[in-house]
C-alpha positions in Angstrom: -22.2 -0.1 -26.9 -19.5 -0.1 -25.1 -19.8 -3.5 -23.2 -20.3 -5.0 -26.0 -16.5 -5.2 -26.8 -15.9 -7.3 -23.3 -18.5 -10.2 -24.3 -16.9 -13.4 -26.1 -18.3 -13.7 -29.5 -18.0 -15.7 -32.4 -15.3 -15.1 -34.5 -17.8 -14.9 -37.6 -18.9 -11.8 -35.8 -15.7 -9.4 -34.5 -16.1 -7.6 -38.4 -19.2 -5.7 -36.8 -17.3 -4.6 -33.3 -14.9 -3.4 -36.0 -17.3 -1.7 -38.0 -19.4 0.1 -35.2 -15.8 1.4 -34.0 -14.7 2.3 -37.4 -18.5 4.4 -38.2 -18.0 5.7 -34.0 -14.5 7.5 -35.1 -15.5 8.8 -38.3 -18.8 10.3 -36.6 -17.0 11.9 -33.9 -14.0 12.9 -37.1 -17.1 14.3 -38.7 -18.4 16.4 -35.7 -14.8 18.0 -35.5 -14.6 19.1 -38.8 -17.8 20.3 -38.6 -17.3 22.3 -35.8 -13.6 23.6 -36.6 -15.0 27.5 -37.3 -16.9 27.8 -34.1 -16.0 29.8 -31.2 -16.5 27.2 -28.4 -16.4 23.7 -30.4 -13.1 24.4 -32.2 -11.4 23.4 -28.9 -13.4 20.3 -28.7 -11.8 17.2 -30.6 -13.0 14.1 -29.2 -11.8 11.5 -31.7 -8.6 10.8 -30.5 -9.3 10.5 -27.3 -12.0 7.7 -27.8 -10.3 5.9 -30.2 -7.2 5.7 -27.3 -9.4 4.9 -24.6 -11.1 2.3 -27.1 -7.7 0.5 -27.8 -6.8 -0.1 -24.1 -10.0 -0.8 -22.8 -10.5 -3.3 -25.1 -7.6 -5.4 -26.4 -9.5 -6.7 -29.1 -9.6 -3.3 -31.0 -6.2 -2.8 -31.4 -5.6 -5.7 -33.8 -4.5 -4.1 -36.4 -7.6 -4.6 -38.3 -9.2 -2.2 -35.7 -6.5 0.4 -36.7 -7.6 0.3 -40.5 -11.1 0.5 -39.4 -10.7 3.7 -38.3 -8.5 4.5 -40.9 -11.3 3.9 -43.1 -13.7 6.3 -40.7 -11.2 8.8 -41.4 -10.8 9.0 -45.2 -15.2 8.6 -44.6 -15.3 11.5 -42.8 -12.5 13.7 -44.9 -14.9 14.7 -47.9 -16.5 17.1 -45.4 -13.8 19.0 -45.5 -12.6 21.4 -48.4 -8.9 20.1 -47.7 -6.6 18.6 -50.5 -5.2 15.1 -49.8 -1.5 16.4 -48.6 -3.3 18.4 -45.8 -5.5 15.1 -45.1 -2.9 13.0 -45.0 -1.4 15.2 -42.7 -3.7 15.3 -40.6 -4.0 11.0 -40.7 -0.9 11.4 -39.4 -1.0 13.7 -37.0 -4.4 11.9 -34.9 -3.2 8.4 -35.7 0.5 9.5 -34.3 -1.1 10.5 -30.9 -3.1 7.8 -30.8 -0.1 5.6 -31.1 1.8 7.7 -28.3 -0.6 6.8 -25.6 -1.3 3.6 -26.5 2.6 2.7 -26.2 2.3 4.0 -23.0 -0.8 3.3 -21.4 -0.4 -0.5 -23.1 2.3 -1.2 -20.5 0.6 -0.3 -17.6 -1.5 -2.9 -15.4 -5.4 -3.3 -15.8 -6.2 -1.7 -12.8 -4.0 1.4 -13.7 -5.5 1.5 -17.2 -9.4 1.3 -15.8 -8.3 3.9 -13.2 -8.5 1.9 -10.0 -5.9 2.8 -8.1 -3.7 5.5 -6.8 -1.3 5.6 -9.4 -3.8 5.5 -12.2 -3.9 8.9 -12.9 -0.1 9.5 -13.2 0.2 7.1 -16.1 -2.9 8.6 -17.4 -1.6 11.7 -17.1 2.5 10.6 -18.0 0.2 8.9 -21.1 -1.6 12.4 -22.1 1.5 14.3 -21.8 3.6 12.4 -24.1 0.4 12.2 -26.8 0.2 16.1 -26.0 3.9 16.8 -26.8 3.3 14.8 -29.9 0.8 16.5 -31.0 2.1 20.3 -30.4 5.4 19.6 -32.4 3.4 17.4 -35.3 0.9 19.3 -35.3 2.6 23.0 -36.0 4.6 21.0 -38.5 2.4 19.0 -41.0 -1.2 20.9 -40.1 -0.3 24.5 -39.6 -2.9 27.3 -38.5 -6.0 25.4 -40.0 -7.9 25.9 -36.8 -6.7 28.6 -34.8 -5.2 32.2 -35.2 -1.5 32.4 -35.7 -1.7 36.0 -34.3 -3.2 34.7 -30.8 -1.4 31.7 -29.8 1.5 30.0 -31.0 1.6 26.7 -33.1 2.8 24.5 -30.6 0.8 25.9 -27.5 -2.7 25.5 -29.7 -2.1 21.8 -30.5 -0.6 20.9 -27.3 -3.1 22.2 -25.0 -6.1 21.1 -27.6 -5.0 17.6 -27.2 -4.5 17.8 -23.5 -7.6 19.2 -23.1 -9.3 16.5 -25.0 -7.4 13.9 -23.4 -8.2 14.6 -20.0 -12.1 15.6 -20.5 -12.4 12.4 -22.3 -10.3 9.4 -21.7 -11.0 9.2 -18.0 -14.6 8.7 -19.1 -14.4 5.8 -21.3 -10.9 4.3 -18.9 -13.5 4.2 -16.2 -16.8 3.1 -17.9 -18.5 0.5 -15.0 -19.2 -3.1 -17.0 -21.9 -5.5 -16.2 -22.5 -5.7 -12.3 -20.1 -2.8 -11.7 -22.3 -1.0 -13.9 -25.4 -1.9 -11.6 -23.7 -0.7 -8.5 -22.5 2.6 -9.8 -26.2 2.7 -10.7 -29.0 3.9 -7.4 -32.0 2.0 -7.7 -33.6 4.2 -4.8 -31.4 7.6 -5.1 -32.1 9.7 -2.1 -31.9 13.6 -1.4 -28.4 12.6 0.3 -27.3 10.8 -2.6 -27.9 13.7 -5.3 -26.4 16.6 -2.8 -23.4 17.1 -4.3 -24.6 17.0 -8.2 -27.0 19.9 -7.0 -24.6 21.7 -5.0 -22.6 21.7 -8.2 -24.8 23.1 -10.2 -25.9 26.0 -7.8 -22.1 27.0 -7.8 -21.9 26.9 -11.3 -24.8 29.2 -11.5 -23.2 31.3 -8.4 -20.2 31.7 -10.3 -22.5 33.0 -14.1 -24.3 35.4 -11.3 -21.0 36.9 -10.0 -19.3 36.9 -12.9 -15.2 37.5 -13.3 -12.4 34.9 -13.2 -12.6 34.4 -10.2 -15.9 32.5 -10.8 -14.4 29.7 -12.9 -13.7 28.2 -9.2 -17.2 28.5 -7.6 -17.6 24.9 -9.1 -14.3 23.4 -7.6 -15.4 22.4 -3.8 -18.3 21.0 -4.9 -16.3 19.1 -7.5 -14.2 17.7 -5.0 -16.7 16.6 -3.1 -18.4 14.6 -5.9 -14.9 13.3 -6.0 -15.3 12.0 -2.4 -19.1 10.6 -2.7 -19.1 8.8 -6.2 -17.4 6.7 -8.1 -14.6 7.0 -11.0 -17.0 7.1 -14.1 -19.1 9.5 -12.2 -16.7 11.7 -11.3 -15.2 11.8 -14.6 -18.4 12.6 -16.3 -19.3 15.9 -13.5 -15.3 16.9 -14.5 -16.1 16.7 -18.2 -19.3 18.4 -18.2 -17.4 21.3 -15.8 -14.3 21.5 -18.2 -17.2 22.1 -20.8 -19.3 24.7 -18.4 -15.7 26.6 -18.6 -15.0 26.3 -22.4 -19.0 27.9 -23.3 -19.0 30.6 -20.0 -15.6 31.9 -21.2 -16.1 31.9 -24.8 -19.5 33.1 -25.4 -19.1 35.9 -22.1 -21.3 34.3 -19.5 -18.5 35.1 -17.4 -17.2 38.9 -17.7 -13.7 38.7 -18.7 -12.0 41.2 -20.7 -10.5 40.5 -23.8 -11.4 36.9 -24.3 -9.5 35.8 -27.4 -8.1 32.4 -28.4 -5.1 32.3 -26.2 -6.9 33.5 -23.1 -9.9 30.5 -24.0 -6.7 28.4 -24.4 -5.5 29.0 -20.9 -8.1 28.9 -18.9 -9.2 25.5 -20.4 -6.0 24.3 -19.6 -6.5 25.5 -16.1 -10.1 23.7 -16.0 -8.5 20.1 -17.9 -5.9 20.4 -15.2 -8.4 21.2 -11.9 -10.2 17.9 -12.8 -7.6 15.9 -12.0 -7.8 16.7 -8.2 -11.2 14.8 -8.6 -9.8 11.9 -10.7 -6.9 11.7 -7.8 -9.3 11.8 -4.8 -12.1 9.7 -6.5 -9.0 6.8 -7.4 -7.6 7.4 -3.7 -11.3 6.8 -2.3 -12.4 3.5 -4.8 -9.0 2.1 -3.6 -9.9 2.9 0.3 -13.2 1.1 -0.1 -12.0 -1.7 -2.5 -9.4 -2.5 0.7 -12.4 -1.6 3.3 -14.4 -3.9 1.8 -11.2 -6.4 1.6 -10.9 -6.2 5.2 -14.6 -7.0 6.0 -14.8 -9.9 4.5 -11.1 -11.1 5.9 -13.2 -9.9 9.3 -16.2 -11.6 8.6 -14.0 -15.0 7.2 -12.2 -14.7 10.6 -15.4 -14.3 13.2 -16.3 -17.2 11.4 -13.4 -19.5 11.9 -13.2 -18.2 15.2 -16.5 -19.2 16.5 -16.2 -22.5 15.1 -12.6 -22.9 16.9 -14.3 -21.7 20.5 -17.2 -24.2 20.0 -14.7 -26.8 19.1 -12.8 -25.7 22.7 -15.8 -25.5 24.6 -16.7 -29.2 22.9 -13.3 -30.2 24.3 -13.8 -29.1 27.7 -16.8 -31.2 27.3 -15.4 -34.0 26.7 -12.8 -34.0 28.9 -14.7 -33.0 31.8 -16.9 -36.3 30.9 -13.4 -38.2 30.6 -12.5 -37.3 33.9 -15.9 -38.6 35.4 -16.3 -41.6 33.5 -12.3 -42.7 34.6 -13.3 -42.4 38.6 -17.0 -43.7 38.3 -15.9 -47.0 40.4 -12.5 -45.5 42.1 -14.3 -43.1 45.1 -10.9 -42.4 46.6 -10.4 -40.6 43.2 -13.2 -37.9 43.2 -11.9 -35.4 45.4 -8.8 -35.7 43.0 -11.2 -35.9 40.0 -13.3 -32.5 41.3 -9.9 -30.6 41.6 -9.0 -31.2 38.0 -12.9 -30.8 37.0 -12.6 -26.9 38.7 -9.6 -26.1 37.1 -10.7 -26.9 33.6 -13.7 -25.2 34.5 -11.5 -21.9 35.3 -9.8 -22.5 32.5 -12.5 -22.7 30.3 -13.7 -19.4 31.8 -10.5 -17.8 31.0 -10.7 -18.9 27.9 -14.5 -17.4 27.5 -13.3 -14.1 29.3 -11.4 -13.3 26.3 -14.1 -14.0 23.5 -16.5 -11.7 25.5 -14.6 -9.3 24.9 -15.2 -9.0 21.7 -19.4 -10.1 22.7 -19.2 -7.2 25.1 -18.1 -4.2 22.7 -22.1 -2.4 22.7 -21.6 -2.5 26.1 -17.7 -1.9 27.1 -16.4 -0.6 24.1 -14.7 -3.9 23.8 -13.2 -4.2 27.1 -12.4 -6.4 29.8 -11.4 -5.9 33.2 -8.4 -5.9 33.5 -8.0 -7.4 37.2 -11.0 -10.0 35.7 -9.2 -11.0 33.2 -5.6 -12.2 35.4 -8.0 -13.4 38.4 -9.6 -15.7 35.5 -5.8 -16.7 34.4 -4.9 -17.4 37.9 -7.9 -19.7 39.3 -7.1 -22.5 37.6 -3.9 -22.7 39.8 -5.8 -22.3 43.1 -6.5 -25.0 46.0 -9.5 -25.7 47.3 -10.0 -23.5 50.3 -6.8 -22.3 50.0 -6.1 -19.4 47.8 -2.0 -18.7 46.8 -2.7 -15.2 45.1 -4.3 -11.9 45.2 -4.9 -9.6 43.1 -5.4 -5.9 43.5 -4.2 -2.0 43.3 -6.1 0.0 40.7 -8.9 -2.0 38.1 -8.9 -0.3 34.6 -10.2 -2.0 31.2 -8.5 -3.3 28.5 -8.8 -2.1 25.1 -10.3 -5.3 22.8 -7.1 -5.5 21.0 -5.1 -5.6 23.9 -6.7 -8.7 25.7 -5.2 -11.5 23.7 -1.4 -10.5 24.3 -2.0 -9.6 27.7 -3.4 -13.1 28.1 -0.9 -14.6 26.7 2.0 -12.8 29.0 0.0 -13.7 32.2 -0.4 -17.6 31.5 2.7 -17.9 30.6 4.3 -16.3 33.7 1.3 -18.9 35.5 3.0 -21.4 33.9 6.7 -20.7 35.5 5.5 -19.8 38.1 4.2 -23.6 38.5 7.0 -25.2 37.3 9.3 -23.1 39.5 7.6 -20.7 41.8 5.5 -20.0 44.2 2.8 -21.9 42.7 4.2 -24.7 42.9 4.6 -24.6 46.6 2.0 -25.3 48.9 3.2 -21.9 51.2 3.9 -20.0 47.8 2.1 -16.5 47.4 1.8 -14.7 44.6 0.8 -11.4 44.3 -0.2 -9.0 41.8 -0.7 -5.1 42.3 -1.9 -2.7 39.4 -1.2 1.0 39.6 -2.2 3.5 37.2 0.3 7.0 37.1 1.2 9.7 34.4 3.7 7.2 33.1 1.3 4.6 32.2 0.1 1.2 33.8 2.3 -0.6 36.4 1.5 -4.1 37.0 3.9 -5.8 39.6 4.1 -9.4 39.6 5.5 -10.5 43.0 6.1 -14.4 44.2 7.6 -15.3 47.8 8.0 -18.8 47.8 11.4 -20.6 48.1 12.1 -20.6 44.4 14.4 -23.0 42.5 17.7 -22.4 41.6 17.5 -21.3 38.0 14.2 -20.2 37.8 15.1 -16.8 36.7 17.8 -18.3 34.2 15.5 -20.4 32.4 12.8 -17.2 32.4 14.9 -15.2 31.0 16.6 -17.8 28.0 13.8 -19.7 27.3 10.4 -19.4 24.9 8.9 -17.3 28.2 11.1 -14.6 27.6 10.7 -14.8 23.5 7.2 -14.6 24.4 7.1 -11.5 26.7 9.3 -9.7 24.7 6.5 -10.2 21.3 3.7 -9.3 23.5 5.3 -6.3 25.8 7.8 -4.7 24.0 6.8 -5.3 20.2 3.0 -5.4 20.8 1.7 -3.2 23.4 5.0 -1.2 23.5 5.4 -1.2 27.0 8.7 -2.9 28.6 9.3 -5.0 31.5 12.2 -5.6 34.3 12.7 -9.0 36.7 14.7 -9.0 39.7 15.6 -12.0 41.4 14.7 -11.1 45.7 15.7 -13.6 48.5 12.5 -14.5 48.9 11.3 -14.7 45.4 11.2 -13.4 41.9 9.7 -9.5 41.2 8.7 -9.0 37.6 7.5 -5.0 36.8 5.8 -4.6 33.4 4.5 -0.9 32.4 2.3 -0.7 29.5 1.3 2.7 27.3 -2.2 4.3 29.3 -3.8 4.4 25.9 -4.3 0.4 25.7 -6.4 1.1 28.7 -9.5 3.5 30.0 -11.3 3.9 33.1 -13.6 1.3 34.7 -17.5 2.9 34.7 -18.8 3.5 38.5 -21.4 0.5 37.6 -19.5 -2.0 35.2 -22.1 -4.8 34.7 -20.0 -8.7 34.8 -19.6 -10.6 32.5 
C-alpha cells in the first residue's frame, strides 16, 4: 500500500490515497483503544507514529486535506471508547499535537535524512522523536490524565513520554525506510542462502537463550546478534528485526517469560525504554554501513568509468606511436643518408612507448605482482630513450625493490622529468656525460641517488630548482609519496638524493617473471 502514494496519479483519484490513509489511522486508533486494559498492548500505540512517518514520506499526505482525513479516522474510531467528548477532544489534541511536533522537525530535514540513508539520519530521527516525546509527556499528563496507566506506579509525565518514545522508535524507522520499487527488489533475495539468513537465526536462538536463562540480564542475549543484522542487511530490515525485539522485550517482561521480580508498570516502562533505545545502535550501524556501500558502489563505477577512458587513451597513444613511427619512414623512403638518423628516432619512440606500457602493466600485472613494477625496470625504461646506439650514458643499479601500483605514476613522472634536464643541461646532453643511478634500501627508507658527471651548464641547477621541475618534484616527492629530496651542485656535476617512505615499496620475489 504503501508505494502506492509515490506513483503519479490523476488528480480525479488522490480522494482514495486520502481515504485508505484516513480508514489506515482510525484502524490502528481502533486497535489502541481496544487494547488500552491489556497488560502488554497498553504500551503499544502505533497511530501516531504511522501517521508521522506517512506525512514525510509522502508529501502528498500532508495537504491539509490528508490531516482532516485522519481527523475523520479519529472521531471513526472514538465510539469504541466509553469516553465523553472533552476527554476525546483531548485526546485529538494530544496525538494530532505530536504528530505536528515531528513533522516540523523531520519536514526540514533532507530526503535522504528523512528515508534514513545516511549517517546523520538517526539524530534528526531521534532530535524528531524527542521533541514529539516531550510533547506528549507534558500534554499528555495535562489534558488525558491517568486513562491508561496507574498513577500509583509511574508518574504522568514518565508514562506518556516514554509510551510515545517507545512507539516512535519501534515504528517510524520502519515506514522512514520502507524500500520502493527496484529498491524494494534488491532488499528482496531471490535465491536466499544459509549465509544470508544466519543472523535472523542466530537472533532467534539468543532470544530463546535468553527465555531459557531467564533474569534481566537476558533482555541482552538478543543484542549481538542484533548488531550484526545491523551490519548484514539493510535499513528496512534492520528496523523491522529491532521492532519485532523491542516487542520480544515488552511480552517476556510483562507476561514473566523472563524471571524478574516485581514487574509492575514502571519497571515494564523502563525496561522498554532501555529496549526502544538499544535499537538504535542497529539503526546507526545499518545507516553507517548503507552509506559505506552507497559510496563503495560510487567509487566502482568512477573505477570502472576511469579503466575505461584510460584504455581508450593508451590505444589512442599506442595509435600515435603508430603513426608516427610510419611518419618517420615514409619522410626518409628516398633520402638513404637519413635512415640511420631515421632508426635512432624510430628506437627511441619505441623506448618510449615501452615506458609508457611499463606503467599500464602495472596495473595488468596486479594477480601476479600485487600491482608492482620493478622499480630499477621502470627508470631503465625512462632512461632508454636517451641512449646512443652502442653507446650507453647511464647505469642503473644498487638494490631492485617493487613499486606499489599507486606509486608508479608519480615516480614516473619525477624520473622523466629529471631525463628531461638532464638533456637540456646535463650529462645527457653530452656525448661523454654519465649518468648514474644507485638504489639502496636501509631502516630509514629508500635512497635513490641520482648522479651526473658531465660538464654541466651554468645555471642548470638554478633553473632546476625555480622552474616547473622543481614544482613538479616537490607534488610528487614531498606531497605524494612523502618522501623529500636534496640537490647539490659537485664540480663535476649535479647530485640529486631522494628518500622515499619503505612502505610504497616491498621486496622483489627470488623469481620475478618480466614483463
Amino acid at each position: 500500500m504503501i508505494s502506492w502514494f509515490k506513483t503519479a496519479t490523476n488528480p480525479r483519484w488522490e480522494w482514495l490515497y486520502f481515504l485508505i490513509f484516513a480508514a489506515a489511522y482510525s484502524v490502528l486508533c481502533i486497535f489502541g483503544f481496544r487494547t488500552a486494559n491489556n497488560n502488554v498492548l497498553s504500551l503499544i500505540w502505533p497511530a501516531n507514529a504511522f501517521m508521522l512517518g506517512m506525512l514525510v514520506r509522502f508529501p502528498l499526505l500532508a495537504h491539509p486535506v490528508g490531516w482532516v482525513a485522519c481527523l475523520v479516522g479519529f472521531v471513526i474510531a472514538v465510539p469504541v471508547t466509553d469516553y465523553g467528548p472533552i476527554t476525546s477532544a483531548g485526546l485529538a489534541a494530544y496525538n494530532f499535537g505530536i504528530v505536528a511536533v515531528g513533522h516540523v522537525v523531520l519536514s526540514r530535514a533532507d530526503p535522504a535524512d528523512q528515508r534514513l540513508e545516511r549517517r546523520t539520519s538517526v539524530f534528526y530521527l531521534l532530535f524528531a522523536v524527542g521533541a514529539a516525546s516531550i510533547f506528549a509527556g507534558i500534554v499528555g499528563s495535562i489534558l488525558v490524565g491517568p486513562l491508561f496507566y496507574d498513577p500509583a506506579a509511574v508518574s504522568s509525565f514518565r508514562y506518556w513520554f516514554s509510551v510515545e518514545l517507545i512507539n516512535q522508535l519501534a515504528f517510524l524507522p520502519m515506514i522512514l525506510s520502507y524500500p520502493e520499487g527496484r529498491k524494494w527488489a534488491r532488499l528482496q533475495l531471490p535465491h536466499p542462502t544459509f549465509h544470508d539468513q544466519v543472523p535472523i537465526i542466530v537472533l532467534v536462538l539468543s532470544a530463546v537463550t535468553g527465555l531459557f536463562f531467564g533474569g534481566m540480564g537476558a533482555l541482552a542475549f538478543p543484542v549481538p546478534a542484533l548488531l550484526w543484522c545491523a551490519i548484514s542487511y539493510r535499513v528496512f530490515l534492520t528496523a523491522l528485526l529491532t521492532f519485532v525485539f523491542c516487542i520480544w522485550v515488552i511480552i517476556a517482561t510483562t507476561l514473566g517469560y523472563i524471571d524478574v521480580s516485581h514487574v509492575d508498570q514502571s519497571l515494564v516502562l523502563s525496561i522498554s525504554m532501555g529496549a526502544a533505545l538499544i535499537s538504535l545502535a542497529p539503526l546507526v550501524i545499518s545507516t553507517t554501513t548503507a552509506t559505506r556501500n552507497e559510496m563503495l558502489n560510487q567509487l566502482r563505477h568512477l573505477a570502472a568509468e576511469r579503466e575505461i577512458v584510460a584504455n581508450e587513451l593508451d590505444h589512442r597513444i599506442k595509435n600515435l606511436f603508430t603513426l608516427v613511427n610510419g611518419l618517420i619512414s615514409l619522410s626518409v623512403r628516398d633520402k638513404p643518408e637519413m635512415k640511420p638518423l631515421a632508426g635512432i628516432l624510430r628506437s627511441r619512440l619505441t623506448a618510449l612507448h615501452h615506458a609508457h606500457g611499463l606503467v599500464r602493466t602495472a596495473h595488468a600485472t596486479s594477480v601476479a605482482r600485487g600491482g608492482s613494477v620493478s622499480l630499477k625496470e621502470l627508470i631503465g625504461a625512462l632512461l632508454r630513450p636517451y641512449e646512443s646506439a652502442g653507446d650507453k650514458h647511464f647505469t642503473v643499479d644498487g638494490d631492485d625493490v617493487l613499486v606499489n601500483g599507486g606509486t608508479v605514476t608519480p615516480l614516473a613522472l619525477v624520473f622523466h622529468e629529471l631525463a628531461t634536464n638532464s638533456t637540456k643541461y646535463g650529462a645527457l646532453k653530452h656525448a661523454d656525460g654519465i649518468l648514474g643511478v644507485h638504489i639502496s634500501r636501509d631502516i630509514d627508507g629508500l635512497r635513490i641517488k641520482w648522479t651526473e658527471k658531465a660538464p654541466v651548464q651554468t645555471g642548470y641547477s638554478d633553473a632546476a630548482e625555480s622552474g616547473f621541475g622543481s614544482k613538479l618534484l616537490d607534488l610528487a616527492i614531498n606531497q605524494q609519496l612523502h618522501g623529500n629530496y636534496v640537490r647539490a651542485r659537485t664540480e663535476d656535476g649535479l647530485d640529486i638524493e631522494i628518500i622515499l617512505p619503505s612502505k610504497l615499496f616491498s621486496e622483489v620475489p627470488s623469481s620475478l617473471p618480466a614483463l
